[in-house]
C-alpha positions as CSV (number, residue, x, y, z in Angstrom):
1,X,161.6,-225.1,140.7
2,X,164.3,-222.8,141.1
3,X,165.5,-221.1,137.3
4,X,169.7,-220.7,137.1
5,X,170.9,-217.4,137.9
6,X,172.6,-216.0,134.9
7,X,174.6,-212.6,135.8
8,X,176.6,-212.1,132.2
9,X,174.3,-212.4,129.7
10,X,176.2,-213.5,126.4
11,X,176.4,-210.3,124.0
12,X,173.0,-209.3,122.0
13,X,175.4,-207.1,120.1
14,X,174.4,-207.2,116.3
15,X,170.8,-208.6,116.7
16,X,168.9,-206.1,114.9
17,X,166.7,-205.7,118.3
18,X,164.1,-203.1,117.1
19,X,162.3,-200.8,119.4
20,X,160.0,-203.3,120.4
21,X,162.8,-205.8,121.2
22,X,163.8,-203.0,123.7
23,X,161.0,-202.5,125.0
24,X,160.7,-206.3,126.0
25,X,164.1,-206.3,127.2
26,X,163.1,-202.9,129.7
27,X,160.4,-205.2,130.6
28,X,162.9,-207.4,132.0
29,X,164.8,-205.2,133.4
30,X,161.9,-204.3,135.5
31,X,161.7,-207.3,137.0
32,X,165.6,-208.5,136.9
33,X,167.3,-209.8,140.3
34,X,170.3,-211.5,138.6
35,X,171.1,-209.8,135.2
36,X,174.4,-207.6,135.8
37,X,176.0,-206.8,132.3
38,X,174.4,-206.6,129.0
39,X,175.1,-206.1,125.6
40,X,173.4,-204.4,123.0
41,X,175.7,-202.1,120.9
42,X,175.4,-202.2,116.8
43,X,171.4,-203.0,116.9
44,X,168.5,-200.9,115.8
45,X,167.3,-199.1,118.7
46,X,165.8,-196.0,118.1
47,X,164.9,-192.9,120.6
48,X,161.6,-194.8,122.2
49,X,163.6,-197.7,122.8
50,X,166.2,-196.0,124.6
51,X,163.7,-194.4,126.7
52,X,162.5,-197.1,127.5
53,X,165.9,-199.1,128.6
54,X,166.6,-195.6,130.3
55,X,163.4,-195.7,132.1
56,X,163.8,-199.4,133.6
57,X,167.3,-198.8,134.1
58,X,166.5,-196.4,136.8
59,X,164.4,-198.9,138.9
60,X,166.8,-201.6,138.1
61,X,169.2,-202.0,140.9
62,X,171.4,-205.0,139.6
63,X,172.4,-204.3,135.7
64,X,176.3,-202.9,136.5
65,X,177.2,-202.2,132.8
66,X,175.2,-201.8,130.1
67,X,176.9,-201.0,126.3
């Protein structure tokens, strides 16, 4: 079964995503082949979550704009 292809991701602005929530989110990123814009201003990511975003980000080939 094929899953729908969703390139803009609706805004995770304001979700109080944690460190860990970034963390699952780089794990996505790892693996994303469709995912091209995504949200997360005004949340609660802290230096290790960052690092982690910024460490997928730079095996992720897809993501065009991240805020």
């Amino acid at each position: 079964e094929k899953h729908p292809i969703f390139p803009f991701l609706g805004s995770l602005a304001e979700n109080q995503i944690s460190n860990k929530g970034a963390k699952a989110l780089a794990r996505s990123l790892l693996v994303n082949r469709s995912l091209m814009v995504l949200d997360l201003r005004s949340n609660s990511i802290g230096p290790t979550g960052g690092k982690a975003l910024a460490d997928a980000l730079k095996k992720n080939q897809v993501l065009l704009s991240l805020k």
